[in-house]
KEFIPA-696101 format. One record per residue (C-alpha): residue number from 0; residue in three letters; x, y, z. Coordinates in pm, 1 decimal. Each point is the difference from the previous one (the first is absolute). Layout:
! residues N
<r><resi>NUM</resi><resn>ALA</resn><X>X</X><Y>Y</Y><Z>Z</Z></r>
...
! end
This chain:
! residues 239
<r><resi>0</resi><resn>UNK</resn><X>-2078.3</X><Y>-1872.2</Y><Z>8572.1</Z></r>
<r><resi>1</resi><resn>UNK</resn><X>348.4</X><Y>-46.1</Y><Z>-243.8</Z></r>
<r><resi>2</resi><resn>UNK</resn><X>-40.7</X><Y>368.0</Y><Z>-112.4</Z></r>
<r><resi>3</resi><resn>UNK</resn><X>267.0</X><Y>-100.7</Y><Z>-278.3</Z></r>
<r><resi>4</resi><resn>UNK</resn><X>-188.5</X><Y>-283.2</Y><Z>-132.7</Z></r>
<r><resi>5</resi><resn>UNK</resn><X>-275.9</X><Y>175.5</Y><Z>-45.7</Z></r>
<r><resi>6</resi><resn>UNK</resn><X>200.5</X><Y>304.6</Y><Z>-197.2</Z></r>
<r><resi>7</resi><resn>UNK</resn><X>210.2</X><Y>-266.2</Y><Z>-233.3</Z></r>
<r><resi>8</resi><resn>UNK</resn><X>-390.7</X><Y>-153.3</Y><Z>-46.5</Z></r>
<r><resi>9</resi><resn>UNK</resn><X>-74.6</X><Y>375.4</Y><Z>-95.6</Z></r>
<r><resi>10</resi><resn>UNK</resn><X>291.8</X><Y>80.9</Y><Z>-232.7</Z></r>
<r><resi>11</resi><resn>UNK</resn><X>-39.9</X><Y>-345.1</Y><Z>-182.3</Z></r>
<r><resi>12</resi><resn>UNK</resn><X>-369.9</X><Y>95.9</Y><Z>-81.1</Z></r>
<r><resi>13</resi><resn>UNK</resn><X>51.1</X><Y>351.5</Y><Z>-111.9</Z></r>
<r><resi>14</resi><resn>UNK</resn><X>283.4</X><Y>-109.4</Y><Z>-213.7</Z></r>
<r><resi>15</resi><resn>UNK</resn><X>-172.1</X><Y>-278.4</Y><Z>-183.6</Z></r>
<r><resi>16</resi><resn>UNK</resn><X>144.7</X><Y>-83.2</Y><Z>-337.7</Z></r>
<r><resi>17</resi><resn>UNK</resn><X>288.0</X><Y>264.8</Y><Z>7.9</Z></r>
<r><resi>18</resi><resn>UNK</resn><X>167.3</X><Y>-182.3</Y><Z>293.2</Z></r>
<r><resi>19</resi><resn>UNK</resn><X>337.5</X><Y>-32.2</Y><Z>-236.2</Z></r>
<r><resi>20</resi><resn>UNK</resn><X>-39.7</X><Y>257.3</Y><Z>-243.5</Z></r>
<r><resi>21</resi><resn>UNK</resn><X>321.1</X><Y>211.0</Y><Z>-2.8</Z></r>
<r><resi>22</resi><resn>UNK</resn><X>-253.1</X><Y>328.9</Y><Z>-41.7</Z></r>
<r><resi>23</resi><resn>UNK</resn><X>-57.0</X><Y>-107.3</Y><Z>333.3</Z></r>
<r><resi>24</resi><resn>UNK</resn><X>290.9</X><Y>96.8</Y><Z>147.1</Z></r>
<r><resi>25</resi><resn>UNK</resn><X>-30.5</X><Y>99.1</Y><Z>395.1</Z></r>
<r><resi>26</resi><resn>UNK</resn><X>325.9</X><Y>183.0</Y><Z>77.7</Z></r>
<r><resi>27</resi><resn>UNK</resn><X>121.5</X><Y>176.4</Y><Z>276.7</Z></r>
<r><resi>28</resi><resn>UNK</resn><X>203.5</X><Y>246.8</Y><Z>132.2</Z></r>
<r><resi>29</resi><resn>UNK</resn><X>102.5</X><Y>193.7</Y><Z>302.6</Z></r>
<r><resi>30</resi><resn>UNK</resn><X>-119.8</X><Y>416.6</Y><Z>29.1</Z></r>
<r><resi>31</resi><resn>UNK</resn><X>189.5</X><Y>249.2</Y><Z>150.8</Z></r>
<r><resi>32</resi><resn>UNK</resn><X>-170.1</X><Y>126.9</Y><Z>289.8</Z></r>
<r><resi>33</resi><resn>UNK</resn><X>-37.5</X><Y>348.2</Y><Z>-189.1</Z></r>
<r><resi>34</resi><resn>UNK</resn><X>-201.2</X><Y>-227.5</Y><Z>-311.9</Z></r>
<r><resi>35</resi><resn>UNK</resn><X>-201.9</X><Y>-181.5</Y><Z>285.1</Z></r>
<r><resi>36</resi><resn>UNK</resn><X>-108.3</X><Y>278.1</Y><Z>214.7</Z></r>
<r><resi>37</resi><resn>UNK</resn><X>55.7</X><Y>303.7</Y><Z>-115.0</Z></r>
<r><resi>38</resi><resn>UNK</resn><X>115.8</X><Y>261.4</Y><Z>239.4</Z></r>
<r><resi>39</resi><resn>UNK</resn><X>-161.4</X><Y>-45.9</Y><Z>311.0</Z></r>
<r><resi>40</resi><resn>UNK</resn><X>100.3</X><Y>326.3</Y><Z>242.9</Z></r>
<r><resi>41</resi><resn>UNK</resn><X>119.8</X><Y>-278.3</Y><Z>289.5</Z></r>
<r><resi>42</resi><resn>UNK</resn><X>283.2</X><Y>-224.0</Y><Z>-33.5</Z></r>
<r><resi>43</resi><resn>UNK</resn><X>-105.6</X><Y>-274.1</Y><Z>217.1</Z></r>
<r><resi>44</resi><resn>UNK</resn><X>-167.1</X><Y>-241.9</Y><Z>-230.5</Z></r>
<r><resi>45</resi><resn>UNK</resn><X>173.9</X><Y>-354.3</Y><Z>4.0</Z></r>
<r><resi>46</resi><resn>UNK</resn><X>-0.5</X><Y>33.1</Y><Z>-401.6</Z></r>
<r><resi>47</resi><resn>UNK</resn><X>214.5</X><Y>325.5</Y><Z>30.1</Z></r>
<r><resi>48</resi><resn>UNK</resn><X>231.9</X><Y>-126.3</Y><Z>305.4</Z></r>
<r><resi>49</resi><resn>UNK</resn><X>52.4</X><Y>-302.2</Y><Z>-209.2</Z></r>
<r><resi>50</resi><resn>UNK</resn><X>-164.5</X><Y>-228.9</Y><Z>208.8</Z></r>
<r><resi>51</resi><resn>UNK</resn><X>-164.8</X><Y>-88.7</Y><Z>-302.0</Z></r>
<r><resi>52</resi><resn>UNK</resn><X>-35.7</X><Y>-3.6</Y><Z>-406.3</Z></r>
<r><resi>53</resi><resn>UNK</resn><X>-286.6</X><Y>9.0</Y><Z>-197.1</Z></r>
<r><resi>54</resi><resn>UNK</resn><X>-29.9</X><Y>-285.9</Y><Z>-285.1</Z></r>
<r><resi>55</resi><resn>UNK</resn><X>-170.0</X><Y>112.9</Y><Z>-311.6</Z></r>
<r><resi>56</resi><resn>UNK</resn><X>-170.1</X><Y>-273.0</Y><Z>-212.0</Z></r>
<r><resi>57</resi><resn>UNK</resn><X>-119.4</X><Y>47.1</Y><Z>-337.2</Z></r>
<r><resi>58</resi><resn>UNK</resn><X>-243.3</X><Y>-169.8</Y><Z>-207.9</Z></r>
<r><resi>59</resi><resn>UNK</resn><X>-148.4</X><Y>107.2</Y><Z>-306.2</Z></r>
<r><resi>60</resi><resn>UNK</resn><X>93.6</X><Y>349.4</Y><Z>83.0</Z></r>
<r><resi>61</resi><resn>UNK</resn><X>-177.9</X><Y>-13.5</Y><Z>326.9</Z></r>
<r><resi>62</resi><resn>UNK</resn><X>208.7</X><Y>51.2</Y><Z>321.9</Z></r>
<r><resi>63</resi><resn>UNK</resn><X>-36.4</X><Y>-185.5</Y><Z>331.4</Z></r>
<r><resi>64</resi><resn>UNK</resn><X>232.3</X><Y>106.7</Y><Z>270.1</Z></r>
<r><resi>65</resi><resn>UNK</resn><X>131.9</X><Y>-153.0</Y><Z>368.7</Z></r>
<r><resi>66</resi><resn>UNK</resn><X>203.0</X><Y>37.2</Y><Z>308.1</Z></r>
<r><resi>67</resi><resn>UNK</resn><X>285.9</X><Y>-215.3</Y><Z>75.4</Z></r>
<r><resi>68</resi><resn>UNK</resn><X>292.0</X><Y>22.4</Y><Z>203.3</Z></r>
<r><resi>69</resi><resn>UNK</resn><X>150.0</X><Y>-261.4</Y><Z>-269.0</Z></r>
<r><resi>70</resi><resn>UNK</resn><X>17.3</X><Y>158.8</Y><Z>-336.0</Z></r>
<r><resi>71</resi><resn>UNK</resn><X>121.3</X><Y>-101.0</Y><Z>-337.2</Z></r>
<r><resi>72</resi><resn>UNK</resn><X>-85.9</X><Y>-46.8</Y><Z>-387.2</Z></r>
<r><resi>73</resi><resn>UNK</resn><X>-211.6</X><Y>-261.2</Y><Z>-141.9</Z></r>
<r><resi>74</resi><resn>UNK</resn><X>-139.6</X><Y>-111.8</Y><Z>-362.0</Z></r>
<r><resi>75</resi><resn>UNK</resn><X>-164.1</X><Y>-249.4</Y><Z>-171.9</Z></r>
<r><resi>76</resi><resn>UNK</resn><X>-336.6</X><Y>-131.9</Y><Z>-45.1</Z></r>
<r><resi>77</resi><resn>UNK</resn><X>-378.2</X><Y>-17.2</Y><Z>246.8</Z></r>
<r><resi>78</resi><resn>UNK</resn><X>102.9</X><Y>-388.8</Y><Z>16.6</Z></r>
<r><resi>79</resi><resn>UNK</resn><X>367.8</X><Y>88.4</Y><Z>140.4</Z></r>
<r><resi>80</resi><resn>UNK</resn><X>-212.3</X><Y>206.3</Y><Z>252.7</Z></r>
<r><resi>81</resi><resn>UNK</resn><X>-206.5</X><Y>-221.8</Y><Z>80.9</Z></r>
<r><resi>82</resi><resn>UNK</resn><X>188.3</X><Y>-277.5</Y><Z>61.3</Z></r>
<r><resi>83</resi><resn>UNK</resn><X>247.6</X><Y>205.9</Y><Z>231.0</Z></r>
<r><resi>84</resi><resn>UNK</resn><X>50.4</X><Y>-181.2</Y><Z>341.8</Z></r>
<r><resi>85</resi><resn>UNK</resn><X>-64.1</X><Y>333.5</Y><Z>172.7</Z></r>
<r><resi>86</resi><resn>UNK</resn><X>268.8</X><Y>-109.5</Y><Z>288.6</Z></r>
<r><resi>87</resi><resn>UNK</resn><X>108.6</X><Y>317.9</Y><Z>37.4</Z></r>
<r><resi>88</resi><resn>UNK</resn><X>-101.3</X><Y>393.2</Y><Z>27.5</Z></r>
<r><resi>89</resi><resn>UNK</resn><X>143.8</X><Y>53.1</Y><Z>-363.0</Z></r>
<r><resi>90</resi><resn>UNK</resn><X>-178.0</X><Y>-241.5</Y><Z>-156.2</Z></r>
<r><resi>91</resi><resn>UNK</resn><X>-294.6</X><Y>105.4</Y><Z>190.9</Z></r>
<r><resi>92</resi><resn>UNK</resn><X>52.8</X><Y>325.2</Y><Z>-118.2</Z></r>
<r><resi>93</resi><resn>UNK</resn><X>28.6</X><Y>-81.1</Y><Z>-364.7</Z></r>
<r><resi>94</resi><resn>UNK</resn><X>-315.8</X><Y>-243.1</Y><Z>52.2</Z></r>
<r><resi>95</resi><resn>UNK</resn><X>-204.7</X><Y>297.3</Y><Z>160.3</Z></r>
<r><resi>96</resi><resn>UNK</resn><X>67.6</X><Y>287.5</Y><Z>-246.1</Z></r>
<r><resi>97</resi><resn>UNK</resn><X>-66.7</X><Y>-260.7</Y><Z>-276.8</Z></r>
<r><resi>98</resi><resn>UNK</resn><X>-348.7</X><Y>-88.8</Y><Z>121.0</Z></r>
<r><resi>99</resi><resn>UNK</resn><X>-58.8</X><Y>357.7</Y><Z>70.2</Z></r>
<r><resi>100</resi><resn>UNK</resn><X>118.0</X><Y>125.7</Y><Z>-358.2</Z></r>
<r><resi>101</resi><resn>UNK</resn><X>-210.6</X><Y>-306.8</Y><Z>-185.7</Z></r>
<r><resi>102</resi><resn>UNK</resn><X>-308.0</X><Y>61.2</Y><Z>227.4</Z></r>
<r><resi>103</resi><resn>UNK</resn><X>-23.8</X><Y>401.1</Y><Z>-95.9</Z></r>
<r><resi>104</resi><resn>UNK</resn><X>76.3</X><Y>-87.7</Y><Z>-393.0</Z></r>
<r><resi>105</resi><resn>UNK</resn><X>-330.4</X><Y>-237.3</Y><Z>44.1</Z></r>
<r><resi>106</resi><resn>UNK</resn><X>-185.1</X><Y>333.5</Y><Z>135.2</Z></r>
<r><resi>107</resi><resn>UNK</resn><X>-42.3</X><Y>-196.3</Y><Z>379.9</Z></r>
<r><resi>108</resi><resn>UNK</resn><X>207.3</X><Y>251.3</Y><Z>223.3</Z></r>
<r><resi>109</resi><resn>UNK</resn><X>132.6</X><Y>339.0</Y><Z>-9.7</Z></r>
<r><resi>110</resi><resn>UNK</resn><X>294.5</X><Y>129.8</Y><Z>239.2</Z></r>
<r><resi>111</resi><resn>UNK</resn><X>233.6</X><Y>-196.0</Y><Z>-156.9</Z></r>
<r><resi>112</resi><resn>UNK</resn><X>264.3</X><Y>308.7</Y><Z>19.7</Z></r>
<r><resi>113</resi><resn>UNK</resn><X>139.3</X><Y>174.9</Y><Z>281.9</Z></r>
<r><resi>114</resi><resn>UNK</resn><X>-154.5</X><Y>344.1</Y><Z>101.9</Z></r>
<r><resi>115</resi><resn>UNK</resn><X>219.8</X><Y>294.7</Y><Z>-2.3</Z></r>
<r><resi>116</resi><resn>UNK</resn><X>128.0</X><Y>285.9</Y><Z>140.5</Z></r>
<r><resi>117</resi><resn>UNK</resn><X>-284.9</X><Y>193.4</Y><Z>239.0</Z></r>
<r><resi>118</resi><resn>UNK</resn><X>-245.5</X><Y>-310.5</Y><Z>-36.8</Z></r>
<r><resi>119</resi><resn>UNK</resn><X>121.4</X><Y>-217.0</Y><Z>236.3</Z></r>
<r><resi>120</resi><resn>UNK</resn><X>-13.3</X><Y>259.5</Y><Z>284.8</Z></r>
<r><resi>121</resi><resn>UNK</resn><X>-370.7</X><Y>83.6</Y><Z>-148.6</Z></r>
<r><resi>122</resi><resn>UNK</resn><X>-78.7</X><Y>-376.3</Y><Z>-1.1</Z></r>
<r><resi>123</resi><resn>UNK</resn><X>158.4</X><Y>-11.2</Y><Z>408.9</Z></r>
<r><resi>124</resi><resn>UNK</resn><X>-224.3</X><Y>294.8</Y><Z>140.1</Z></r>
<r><resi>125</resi><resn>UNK</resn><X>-340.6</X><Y>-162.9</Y><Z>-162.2</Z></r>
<r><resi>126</resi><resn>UNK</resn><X>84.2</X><Y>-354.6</Y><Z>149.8</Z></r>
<r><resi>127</resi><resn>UNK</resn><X>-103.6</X><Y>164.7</Y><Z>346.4</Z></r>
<r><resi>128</resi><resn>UNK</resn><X>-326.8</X><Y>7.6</Y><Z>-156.4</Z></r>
<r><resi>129</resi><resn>UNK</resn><X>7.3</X><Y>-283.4</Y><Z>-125.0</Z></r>
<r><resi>130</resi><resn>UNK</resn><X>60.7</X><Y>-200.2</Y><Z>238.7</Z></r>
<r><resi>131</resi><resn>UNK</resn><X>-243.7</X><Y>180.6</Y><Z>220.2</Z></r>
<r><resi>132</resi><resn>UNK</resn><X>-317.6</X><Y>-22.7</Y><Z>-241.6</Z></r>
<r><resi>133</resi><resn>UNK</resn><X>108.2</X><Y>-399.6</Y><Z>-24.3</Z></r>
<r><resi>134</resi><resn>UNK</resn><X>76.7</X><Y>-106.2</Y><Z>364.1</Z></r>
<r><resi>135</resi><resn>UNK</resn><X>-77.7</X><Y>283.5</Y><Z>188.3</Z></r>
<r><resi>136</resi><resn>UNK</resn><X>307.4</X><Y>18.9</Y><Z>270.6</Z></r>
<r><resi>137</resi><resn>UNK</resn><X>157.0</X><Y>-322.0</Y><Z>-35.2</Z></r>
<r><resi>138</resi><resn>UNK</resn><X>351.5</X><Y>-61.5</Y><Z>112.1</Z></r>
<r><resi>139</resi><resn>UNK</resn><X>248.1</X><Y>-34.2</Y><Z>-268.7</Z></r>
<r><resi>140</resi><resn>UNK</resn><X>284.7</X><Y>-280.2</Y><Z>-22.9</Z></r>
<r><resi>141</resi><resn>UNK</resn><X>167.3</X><Y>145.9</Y><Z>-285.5</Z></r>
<r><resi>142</resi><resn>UNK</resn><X>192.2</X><Y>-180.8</Y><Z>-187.6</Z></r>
<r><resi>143</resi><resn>UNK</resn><X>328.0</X><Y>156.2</Y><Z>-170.2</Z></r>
<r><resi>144</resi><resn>UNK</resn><X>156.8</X><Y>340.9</Y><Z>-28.4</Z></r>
<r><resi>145</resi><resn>UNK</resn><X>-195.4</X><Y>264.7</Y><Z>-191.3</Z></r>
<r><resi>146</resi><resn>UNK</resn><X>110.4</X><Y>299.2</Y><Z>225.6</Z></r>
<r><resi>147</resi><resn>UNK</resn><X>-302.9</X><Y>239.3</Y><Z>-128.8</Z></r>
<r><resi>148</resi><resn>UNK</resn><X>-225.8</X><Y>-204.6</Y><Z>36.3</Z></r>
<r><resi>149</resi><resn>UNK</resn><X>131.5</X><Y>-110.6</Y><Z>370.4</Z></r>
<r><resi>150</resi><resn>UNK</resn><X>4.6</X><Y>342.8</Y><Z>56.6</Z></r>
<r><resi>151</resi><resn>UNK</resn><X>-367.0</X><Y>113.9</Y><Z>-72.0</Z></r>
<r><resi>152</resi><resn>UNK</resn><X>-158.8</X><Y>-328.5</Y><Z>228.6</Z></r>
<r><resi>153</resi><resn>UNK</resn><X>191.6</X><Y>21.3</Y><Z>225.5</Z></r>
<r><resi>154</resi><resn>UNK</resn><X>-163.9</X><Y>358.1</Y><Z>111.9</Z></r>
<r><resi>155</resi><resn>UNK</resn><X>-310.1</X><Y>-133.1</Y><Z>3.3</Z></r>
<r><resi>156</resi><resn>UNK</resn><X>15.7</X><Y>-411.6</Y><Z>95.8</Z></r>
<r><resi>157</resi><resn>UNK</resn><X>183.9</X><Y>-203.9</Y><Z>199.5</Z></r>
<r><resi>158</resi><resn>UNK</resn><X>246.7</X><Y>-200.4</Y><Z>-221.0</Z></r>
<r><resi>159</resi><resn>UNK</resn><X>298.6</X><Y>-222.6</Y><Z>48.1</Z></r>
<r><resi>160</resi><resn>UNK</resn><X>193.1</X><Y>-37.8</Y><Z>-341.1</Z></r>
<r><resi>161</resi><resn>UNK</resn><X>187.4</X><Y>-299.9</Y><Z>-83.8</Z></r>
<r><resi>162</resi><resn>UNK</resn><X>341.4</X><Y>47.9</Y><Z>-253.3</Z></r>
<r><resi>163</resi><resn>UNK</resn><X>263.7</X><Y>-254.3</Y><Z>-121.0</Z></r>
<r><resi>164</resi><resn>UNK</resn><X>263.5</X><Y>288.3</Y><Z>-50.8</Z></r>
<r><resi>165</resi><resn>UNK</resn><X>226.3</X><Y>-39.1</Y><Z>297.8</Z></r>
<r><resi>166</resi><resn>UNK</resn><X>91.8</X><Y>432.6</Y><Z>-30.6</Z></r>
<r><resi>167</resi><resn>UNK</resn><X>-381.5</X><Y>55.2</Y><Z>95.7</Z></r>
<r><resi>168</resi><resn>UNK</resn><X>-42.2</X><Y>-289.6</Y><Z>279.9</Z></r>
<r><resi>169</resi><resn>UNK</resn><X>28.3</X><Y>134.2</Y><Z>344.3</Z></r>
<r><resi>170</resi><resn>UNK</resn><X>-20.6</X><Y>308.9</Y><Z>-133.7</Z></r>
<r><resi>171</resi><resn>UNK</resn><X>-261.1</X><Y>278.8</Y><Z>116.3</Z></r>
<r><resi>172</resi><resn>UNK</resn><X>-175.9</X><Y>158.1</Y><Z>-326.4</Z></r>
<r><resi>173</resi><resn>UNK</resn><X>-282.6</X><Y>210.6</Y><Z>31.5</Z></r>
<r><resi>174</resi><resn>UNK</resn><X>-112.2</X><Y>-69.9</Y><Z>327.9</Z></r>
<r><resi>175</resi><resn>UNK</resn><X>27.1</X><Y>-379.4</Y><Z>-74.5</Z></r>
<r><resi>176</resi><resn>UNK</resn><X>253.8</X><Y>-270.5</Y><Z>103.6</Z></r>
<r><resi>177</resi><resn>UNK</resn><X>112.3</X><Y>-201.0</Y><Z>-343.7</Z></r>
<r><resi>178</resi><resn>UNK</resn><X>-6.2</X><Y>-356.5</Y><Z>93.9</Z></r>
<r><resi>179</resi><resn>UNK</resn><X>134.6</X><Y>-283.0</Y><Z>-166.7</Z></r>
<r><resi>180</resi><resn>UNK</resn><X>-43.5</X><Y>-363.2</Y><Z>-96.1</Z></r>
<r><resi>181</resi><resn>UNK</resn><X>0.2</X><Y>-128.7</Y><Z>376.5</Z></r>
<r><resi>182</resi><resn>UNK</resn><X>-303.1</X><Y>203.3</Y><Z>29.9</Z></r>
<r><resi>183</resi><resn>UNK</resn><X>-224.7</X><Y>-86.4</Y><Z>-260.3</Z></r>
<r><resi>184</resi><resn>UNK</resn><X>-242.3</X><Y>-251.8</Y><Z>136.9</Z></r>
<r><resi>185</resi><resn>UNK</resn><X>-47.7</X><Y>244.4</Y><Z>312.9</Z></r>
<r><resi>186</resi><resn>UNK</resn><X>-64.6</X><Y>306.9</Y><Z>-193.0</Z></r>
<r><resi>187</resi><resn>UNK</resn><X>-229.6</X><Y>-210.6</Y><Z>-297.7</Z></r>
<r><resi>188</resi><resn>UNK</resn><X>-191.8</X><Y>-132.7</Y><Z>326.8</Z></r>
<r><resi>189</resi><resn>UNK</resn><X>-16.7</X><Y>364.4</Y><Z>161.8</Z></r>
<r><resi>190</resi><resn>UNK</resn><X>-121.4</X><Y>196.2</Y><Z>-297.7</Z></r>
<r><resi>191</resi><resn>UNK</resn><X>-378.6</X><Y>13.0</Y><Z>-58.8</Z></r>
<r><resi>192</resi><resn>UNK</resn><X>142.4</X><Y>37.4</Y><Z>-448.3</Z></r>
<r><resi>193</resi><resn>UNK</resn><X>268.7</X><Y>-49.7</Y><Z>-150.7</Z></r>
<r><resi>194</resi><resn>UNK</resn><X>110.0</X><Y>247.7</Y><Z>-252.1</Z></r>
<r><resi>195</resi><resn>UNK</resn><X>281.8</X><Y>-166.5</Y><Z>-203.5</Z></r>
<r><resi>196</resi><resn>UNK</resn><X>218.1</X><Y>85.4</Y><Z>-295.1</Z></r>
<r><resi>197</resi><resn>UNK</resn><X>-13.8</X><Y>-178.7</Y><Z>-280.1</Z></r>
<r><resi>198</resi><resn>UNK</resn><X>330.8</X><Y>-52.5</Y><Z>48.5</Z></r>
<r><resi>199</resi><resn>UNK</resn><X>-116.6</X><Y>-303.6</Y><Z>175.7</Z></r>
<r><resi>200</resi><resn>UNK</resn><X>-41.4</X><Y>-205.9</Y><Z>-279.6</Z></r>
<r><resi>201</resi><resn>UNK</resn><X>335.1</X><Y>28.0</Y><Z>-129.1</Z></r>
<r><resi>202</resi><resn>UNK</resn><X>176.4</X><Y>-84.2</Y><Z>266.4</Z></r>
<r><resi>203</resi><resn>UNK</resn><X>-211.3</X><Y>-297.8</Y><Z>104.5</Z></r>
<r><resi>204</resi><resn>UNK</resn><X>-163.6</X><Y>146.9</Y><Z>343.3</Z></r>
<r><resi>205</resi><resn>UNK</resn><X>-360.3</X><Y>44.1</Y><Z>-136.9</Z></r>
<r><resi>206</resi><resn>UNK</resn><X>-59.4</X><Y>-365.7</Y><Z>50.9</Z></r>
<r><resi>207</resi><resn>UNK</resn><X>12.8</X><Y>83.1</Y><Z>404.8</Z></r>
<r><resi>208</resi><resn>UNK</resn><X>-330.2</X><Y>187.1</Y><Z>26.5</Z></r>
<r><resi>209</resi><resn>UNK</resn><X>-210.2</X><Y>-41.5</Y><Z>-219.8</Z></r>
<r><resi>210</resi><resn>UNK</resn><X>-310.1</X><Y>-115.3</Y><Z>71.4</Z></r>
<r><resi>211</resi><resn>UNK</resn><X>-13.5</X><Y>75.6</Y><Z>360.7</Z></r>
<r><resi>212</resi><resn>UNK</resn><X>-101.4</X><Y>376.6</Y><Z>38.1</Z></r>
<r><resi>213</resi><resn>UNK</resn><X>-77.9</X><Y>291.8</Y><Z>-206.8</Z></r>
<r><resi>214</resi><resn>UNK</resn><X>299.9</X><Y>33.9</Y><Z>-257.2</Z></r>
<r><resi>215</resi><resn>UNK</resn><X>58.5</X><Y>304.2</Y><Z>-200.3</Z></r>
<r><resi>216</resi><resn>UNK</resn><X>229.2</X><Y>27.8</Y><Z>-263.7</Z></r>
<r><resi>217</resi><resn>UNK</resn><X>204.6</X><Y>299.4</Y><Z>-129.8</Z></r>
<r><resi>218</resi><resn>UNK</resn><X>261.9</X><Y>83.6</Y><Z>-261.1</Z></r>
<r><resi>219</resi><resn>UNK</resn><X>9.4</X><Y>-102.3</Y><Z>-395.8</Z></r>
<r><resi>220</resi><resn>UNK</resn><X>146.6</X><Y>-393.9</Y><Z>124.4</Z></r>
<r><resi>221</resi><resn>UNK</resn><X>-357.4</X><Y>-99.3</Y><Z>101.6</Z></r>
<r><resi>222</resi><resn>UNK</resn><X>-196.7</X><Y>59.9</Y><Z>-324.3</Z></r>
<r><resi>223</resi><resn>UNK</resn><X>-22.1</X><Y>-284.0</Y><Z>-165.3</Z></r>
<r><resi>224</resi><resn>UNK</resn><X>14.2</X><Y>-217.0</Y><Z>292.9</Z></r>
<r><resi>225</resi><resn>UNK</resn><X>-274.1</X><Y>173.5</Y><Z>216.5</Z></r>
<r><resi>226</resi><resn>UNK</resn><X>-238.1</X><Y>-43.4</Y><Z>-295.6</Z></r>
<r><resi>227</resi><resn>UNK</resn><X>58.6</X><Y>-356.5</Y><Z>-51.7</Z></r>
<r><resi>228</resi><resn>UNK</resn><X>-35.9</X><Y>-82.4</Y><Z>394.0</Z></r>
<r><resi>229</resi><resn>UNK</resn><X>-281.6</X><Y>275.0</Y><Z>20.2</Z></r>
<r><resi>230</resi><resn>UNK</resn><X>233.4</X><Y>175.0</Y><Z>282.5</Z></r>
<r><resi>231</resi><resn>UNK</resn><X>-105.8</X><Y>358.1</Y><Z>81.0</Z></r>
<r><resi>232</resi><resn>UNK</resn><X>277.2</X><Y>271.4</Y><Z>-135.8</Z></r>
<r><resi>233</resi><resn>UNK</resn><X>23.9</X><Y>357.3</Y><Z>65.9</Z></r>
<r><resi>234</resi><resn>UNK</resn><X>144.0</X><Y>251.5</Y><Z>-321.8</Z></r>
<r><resi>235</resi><resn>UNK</resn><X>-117.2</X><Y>317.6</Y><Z>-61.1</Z></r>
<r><resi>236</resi><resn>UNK</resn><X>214.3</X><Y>158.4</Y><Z>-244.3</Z></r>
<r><resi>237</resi><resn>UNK</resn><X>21.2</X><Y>-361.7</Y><Z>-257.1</Z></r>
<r><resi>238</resi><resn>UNK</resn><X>218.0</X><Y>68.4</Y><Z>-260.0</Z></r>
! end
């Protein structure tokens, strides 16, 4: 499955006729971590360490927002999008928030925008429950750093977490050994799910497991893309 192909298939459709029309526009820009998340109470978030940035895309007015670890501005037209070679995690990132705003100004998706301040700690503490009305008590190959969400599983399932930040890997958080690229086949084969960011499909690693177990999404990267594929995502608190 060329996940990509099957978004630039999307974002061709939805923009029909207005593929060059300068109203049109798809620009982007890079948030603060303050604009993107608000203020958290924890300071261990990749976005605030600045492991991260969060690209804003706009379209029509409509936002669409992802992760990268490559950030940077972009404008012009859907077709400039479009035809982007996606070879790397910024234009991934500009490619992703572009087919997330577009897809919410057609009324398709919601969550488009990050969640702030108190939510995502709210949206950590009722995955538990999640995950336990879903797959009962699965174990969890978790892929990427969200620390409060690491931190609620891992109190209740067994978990190995997989990050490409080379501060976290090695590293004992929560309970939990980070692990890092080496690992990934053994802790993808280990888990009974894998709950991944959407980070994923920026930076190109989605394409390594999907399709073989359960796969959960979270965060405002996998909108668009879990909609088109028909990918299961968690969000509570959509914005």
């Amino acid at each position: 499955m060329d996940v990509y192909e099957m978004l630039r298939d999307e974002l061709r459709r939805l923009a029909g006729d207005s593929m060059d029309e300068r109203v049109s526009v798809v620009s982007a820009r890079v948030l603060s971590a303050k604009e993107a998340i608000g203020e958290t109470g924890r300071d261990d978030y990749p976005l605030l360490k600045g492991k991260e940035a969060m690209v804003e895309a706009v379209f029509r007015g409509v936002k669409g927002h992802a992760f990268t670890d490559m950030p940077g501005g972009f404008d012009g037209t859907i077709r400039d999008v479009i035809e982007l070679s996606l070879e790397n995690n910024f234009e991934r990132a500009v490619f992703i928030a572009t087919i997330n705003a577009v897809m919410r100004e057609a009324g398709l998706i919601t969550g488009t925008v990050h969640c702030r301040d108190d939510e995502p700690a709210r949206c950590a503490r009722e995955l538990v429950a999640y995950v336990r009305e879903k797959f009962g008590n699965p174990r969890i190959a978790f892929v990427g750093f969200q620390p409060a969400m690491i931190e609620r599983l891992s109190e209740v399932f067994q978990m190995r977490v997989l990050d490409l930040d080379e501060d976290n890997i090695g590293k004992r958080k929560f309970g939990v050994v980070i692990e890092g690229p080496d690992s990934t086949q053994d802790v993808l084969d280990w888990g009974d799910i894998i709950l991944a960011t959407g980070s994923t499909c920026v930076n190109g690693s989605i394409t390594r497991f999907v399709g073989k177990k359960p796969v959960v999404f979270f965060g405002v990267s996998a909108a668009g893309i879990t909609k088109v594929c028909g990918f299961d995502r968690y969000c509570r608190y959509p914005h």
